[in-house]
BAMAR-938509 format. One line per 3 residues: their letters; for each residue x, y, z of N, C-alpha, C. Coordinates in steps of 0.05 Angstrom, whole numbers, plus 5000, padded with zeros to 4 digits. Example, Ala and Ser with C-alpha at 12.3 -4.5 7.8 and 13.67 -1.06 7.14 Angstrom:
BEGIN
as) 5264:4886:5156:5246:4910:5156:5264:4934:5156 ~ 5257:4955:5142:5273:4979:5143:5258:5001:5157 .
//
This chain:
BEGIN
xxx) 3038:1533:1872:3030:1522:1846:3027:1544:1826 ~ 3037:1530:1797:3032:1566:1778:3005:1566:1774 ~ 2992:1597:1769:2967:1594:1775:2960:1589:1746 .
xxx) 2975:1582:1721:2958:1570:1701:2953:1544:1707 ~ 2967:1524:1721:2967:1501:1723:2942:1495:1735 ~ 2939:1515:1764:2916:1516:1782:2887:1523:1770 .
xxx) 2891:1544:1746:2859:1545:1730:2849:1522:1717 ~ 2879:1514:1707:2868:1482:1684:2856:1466:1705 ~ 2866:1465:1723:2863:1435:1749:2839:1445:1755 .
xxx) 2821:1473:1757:2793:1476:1770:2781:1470:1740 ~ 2780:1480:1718:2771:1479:1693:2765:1445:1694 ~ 2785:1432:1695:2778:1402:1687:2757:1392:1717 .
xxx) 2762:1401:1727:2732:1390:1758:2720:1397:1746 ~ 2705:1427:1743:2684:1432:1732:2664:1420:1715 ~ 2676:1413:1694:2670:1411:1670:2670:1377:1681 .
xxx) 2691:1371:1693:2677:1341:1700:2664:1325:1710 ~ 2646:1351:1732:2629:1347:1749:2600:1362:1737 ~ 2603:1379:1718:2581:1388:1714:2557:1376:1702 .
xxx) 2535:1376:1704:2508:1354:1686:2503:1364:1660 ~ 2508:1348:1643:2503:1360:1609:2475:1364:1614 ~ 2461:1387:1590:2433:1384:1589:2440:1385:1555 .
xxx) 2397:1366:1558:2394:1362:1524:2373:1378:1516 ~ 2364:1383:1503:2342:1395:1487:2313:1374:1478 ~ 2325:1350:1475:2312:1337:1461:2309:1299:1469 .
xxx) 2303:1282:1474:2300:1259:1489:2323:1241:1469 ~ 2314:1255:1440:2337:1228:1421:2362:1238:1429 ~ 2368:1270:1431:2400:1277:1436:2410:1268:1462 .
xxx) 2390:1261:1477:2401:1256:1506:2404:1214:1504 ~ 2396:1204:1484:2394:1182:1485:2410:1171:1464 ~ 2427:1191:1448:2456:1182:1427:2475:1186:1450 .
xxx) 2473:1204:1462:2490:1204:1486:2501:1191:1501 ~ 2477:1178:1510:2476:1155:1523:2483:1133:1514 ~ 2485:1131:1490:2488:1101:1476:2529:1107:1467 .
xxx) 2532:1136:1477:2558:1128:1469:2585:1111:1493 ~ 2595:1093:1486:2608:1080:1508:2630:1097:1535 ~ 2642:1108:1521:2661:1129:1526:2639:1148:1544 .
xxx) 2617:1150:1554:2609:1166:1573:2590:1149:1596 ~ 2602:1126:1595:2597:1106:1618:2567:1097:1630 ~ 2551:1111:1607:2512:1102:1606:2518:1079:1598 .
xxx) 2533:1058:1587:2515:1036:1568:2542:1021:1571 ~ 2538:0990:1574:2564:0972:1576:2545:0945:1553 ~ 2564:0941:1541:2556:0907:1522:2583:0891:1531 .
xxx) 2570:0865:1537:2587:0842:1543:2557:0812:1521 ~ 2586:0800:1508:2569:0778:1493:2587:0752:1505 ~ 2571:0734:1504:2580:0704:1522:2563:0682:1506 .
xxx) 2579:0667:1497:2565:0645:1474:2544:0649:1460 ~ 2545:0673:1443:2525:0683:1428:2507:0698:1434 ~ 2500:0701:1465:2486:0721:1470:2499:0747:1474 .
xxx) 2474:0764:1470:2484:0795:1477:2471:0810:1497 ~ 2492:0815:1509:2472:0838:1540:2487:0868:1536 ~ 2465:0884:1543:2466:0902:1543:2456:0921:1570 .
xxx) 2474:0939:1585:2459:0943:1613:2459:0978:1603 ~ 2441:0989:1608:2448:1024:1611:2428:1025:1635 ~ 2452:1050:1646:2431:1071:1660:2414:1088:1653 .
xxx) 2392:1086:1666:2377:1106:1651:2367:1133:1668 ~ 2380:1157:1662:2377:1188:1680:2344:1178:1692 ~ 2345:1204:1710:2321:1208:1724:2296:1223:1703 .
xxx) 2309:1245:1681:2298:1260:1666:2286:1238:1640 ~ 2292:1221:1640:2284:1204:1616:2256:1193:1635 ~ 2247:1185:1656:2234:1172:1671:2212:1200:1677 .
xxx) 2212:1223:1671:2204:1250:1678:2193:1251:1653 ~ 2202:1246:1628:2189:1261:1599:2174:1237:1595 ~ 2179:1209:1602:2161:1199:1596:2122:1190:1616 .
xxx) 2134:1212:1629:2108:1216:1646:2088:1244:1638 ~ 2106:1263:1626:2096:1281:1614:2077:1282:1594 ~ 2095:1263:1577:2087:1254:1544:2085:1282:1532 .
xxx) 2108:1304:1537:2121:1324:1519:2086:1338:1523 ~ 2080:1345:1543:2062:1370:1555:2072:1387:1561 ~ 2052:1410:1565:2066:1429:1573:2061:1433:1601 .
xxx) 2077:1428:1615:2075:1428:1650:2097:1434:1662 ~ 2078:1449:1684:2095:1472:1706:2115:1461:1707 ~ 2141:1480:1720:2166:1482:1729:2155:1468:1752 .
xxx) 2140:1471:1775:2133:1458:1793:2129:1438:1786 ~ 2108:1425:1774:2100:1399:1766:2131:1390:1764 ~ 2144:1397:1744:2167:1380:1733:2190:1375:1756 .
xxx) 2191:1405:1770:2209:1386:1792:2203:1373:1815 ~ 2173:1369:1819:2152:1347:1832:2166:1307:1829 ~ 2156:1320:1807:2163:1293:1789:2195:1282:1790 .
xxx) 2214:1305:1782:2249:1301:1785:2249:1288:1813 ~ 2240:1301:1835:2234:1288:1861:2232:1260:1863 ~ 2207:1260:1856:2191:1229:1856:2211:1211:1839 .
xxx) 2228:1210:1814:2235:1189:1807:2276:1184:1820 ~ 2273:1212:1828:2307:1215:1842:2312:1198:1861 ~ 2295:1192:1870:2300:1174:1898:2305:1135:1888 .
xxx) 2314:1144:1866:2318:1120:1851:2331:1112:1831 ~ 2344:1091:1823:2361:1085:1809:2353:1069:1785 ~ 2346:1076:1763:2339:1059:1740:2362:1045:1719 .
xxx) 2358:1021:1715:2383:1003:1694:2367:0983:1679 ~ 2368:0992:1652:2356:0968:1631:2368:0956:1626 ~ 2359:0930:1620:2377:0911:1614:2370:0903:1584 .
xxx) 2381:0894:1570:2372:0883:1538:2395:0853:1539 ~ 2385:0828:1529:2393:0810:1532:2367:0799:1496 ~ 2392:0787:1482:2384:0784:1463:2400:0757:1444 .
xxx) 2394:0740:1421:2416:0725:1418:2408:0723:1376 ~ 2427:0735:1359:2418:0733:1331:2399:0759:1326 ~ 2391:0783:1347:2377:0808:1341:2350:0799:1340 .
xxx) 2349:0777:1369:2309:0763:1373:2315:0767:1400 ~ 2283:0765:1407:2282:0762:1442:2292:0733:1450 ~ 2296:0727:1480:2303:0702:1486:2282:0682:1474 .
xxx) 2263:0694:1479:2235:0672:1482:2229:0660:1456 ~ 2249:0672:1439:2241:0672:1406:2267:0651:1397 ~ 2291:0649:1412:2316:0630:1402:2321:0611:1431 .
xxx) 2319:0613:1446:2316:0591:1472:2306:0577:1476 ~ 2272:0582:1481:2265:0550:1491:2259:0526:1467 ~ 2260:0507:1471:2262:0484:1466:2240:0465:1465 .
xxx) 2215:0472:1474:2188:0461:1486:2180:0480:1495 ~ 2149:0467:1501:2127:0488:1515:2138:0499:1543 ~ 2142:0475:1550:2143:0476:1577:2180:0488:1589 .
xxx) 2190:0486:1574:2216:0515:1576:2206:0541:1566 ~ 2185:0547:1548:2175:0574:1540:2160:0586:1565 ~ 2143:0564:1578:2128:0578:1601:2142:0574:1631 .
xxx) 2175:0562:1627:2192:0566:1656:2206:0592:1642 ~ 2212:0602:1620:2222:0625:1610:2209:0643:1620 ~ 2184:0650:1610:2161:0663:1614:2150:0673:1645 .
xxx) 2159:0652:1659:2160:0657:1691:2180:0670:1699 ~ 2203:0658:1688:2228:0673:1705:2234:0704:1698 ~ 2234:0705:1674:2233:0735:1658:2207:0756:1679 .
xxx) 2186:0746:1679:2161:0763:1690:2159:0760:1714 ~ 2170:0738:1730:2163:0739:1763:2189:0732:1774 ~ 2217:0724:1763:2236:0719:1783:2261:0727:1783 .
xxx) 2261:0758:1765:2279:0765:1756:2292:0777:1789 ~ 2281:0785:1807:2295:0794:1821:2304:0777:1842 ~ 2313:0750:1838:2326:0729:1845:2355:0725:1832 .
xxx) 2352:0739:1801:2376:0736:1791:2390:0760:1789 ~ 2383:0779:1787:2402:0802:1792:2404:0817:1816 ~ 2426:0838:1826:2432:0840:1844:2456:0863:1834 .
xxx) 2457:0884:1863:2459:0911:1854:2486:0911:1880 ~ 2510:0905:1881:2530:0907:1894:2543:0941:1906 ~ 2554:0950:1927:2572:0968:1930:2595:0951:1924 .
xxx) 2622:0974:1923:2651:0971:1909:2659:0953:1941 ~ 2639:0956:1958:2649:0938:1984:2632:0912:1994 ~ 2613:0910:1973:2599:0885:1975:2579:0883:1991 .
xxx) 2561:0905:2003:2538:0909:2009:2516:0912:1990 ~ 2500:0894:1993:2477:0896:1974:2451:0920:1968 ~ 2446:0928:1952:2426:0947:1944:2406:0936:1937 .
xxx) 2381:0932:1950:2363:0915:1952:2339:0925:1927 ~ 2331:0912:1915:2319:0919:1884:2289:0920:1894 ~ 2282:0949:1881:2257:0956:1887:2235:0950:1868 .
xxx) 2246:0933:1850:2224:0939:1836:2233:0927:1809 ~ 2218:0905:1784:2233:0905:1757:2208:0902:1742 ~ 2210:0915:1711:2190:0914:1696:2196:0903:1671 .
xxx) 2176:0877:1665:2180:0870:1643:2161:0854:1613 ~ 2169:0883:1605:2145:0891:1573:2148:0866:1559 ~ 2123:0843:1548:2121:0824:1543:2120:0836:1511 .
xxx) 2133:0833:1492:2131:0848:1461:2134:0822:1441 ~ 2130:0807:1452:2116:0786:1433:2123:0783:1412 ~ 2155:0777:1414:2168:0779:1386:2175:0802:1358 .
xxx) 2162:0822:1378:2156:0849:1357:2189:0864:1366 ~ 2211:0854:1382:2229:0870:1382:2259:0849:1380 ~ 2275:0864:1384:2304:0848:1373:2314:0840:1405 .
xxx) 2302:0846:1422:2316:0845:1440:2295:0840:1464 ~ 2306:0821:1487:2285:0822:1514:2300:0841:1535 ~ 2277:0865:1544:2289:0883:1549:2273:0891:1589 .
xxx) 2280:0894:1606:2273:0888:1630:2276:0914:1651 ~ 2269:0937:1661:2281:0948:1669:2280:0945:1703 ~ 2299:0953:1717:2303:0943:1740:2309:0980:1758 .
xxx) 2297:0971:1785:2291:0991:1798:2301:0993:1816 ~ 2321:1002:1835:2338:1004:1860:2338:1031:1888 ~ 2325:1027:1901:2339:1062:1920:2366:1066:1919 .
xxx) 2358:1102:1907:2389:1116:1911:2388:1120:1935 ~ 2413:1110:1948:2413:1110:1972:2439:1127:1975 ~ 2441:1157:1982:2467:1167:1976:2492:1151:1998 .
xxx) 2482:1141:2012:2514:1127:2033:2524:1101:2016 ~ 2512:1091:2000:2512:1068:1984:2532:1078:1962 ~ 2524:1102:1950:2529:1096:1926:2545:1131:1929 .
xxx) 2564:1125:1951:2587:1152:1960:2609:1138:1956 ~ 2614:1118:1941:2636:1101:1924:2645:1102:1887 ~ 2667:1091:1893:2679:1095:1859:2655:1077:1838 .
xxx) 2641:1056:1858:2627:1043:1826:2606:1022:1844 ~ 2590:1006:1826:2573:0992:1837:2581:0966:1818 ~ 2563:0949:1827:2575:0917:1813:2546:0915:1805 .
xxx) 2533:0904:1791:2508:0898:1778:2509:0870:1763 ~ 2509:0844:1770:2502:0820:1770:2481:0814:1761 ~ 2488:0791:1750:2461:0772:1733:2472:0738:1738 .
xxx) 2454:0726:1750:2466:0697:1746:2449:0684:1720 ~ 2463:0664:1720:2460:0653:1694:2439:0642:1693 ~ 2420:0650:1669:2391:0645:1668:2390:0616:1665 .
xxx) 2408:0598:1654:2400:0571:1638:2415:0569:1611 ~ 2424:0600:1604:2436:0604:1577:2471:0598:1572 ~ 2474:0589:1596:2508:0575:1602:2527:0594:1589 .
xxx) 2526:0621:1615:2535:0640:1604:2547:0656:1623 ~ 2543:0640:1649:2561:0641:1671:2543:0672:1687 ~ 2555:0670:1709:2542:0705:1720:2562:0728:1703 .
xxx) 2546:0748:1689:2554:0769:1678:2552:0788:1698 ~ 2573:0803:1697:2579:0833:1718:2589:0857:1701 ~ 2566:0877:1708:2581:0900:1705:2578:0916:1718 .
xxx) 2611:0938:1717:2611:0953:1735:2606:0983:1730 ~ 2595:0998:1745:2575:1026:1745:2585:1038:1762 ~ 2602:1059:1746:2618:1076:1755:2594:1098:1772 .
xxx) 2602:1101:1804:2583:1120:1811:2577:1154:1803 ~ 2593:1159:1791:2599:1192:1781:2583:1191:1752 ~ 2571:1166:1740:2552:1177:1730:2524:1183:1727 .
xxx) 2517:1168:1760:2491:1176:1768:2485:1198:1793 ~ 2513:1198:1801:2513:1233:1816:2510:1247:1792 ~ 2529:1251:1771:2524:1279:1759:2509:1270:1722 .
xxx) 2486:1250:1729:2465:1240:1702:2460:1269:1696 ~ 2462:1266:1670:2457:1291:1646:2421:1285:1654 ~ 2416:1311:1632:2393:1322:1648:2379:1337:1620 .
xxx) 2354:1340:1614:2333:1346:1601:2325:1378:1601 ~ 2329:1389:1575:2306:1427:1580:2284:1423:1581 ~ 2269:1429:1595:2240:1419:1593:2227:1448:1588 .
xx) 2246:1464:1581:2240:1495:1566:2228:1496:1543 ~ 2197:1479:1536:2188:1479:1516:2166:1511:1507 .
//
């Protein structure tokens, strides 16, 4: 092989395997919001809008900090504690309101809304391998904002399980809440939660 060919061919691994770092939580989170670097997928289905991102381990780290000044130990304590896991928000919205604000219809759809959103979300989503083994959901959290935001936003909690997720992508499912909008899927390329960009905490 000519060996310029052979530097470009290591040059592009590198650089394609390597973890960006940010300085700052907003630069790591324009980042993230750009499509082309495989954090953030939108799919809209009869007027609604979903939105899924991943969210790094280091975003789940600063916000435990709350931008203190704490040990290198402490901090990679913490990198520890939230690595063993996989975070994905979801934002599901319809006209730039929460569901709860353009959906129900009556009381009594506001408080089967209200149930399913806060206690049965992990009946409807579901965390696939590229071979159809399930990743069993550890966990989902969901901030009741009472109309104060554009969007109902949920975040959902999974074990990284590295034999799971030693594949090209994951499948991440939603069945259809009631909003006749069919099950939405997206797919989560695994190379960007092996190599999730990453935070200076060099304050």
């Amino acid at each position: 092989m000519n060996i310029r060919i052979l530097l470009l061919s290591l040059t592009v691994f590198f650089y394609g395997c390597k973890q960006d770092t940010f300085k700052t939580e907003e630069s790591l989170l324009d980042y993230l919001k750009e499509e082309q670097n495989g954090y953030i997928h939108h799919k809209s289905v009869n007027g609604y809008d979903f939105t899924l991102m991943y969210k790094p381990t280091d975003l789940l780290v600063n916000q435990e900090i709350e931008n203190e000044k704490i040990s290198k130990e402490i901090i990679n304590e913490l990198k520890d504690k939230y690595n063993k896991y996989m975070y994905f928000n979801l934002s599901m919205s319809k006209n730039n309101q929460e569901l709860l604000n353009t959906e129900p219809k009556s009381r009594n759809e506001f408080a089967a809304m209200v149930n399913q959103l806060a206690f049965g979300m992990n009946e409807k989503v579901h965390l696939f391998t590229k071979n159809k083994d399930t990743i069993e959901m550890t966990d989902f959290i969901y901030p009741r904002m009472y109309g104060m935001s554009k969007a109902t936003s949920i975040m959902f909690v999974f074990p990284r399980d590295e034999d799971k997720i030693n594949t090209d992508y994951l499948n991440f499912t939603i069945e259809d809440l009631g909003l006749y909008t069919g099950e939405m899927k997206f797919r989560i390329k695994t190379k960007v939660i092996k190599n999730q960009p990453q935070l200076s905490f060099n304050k």
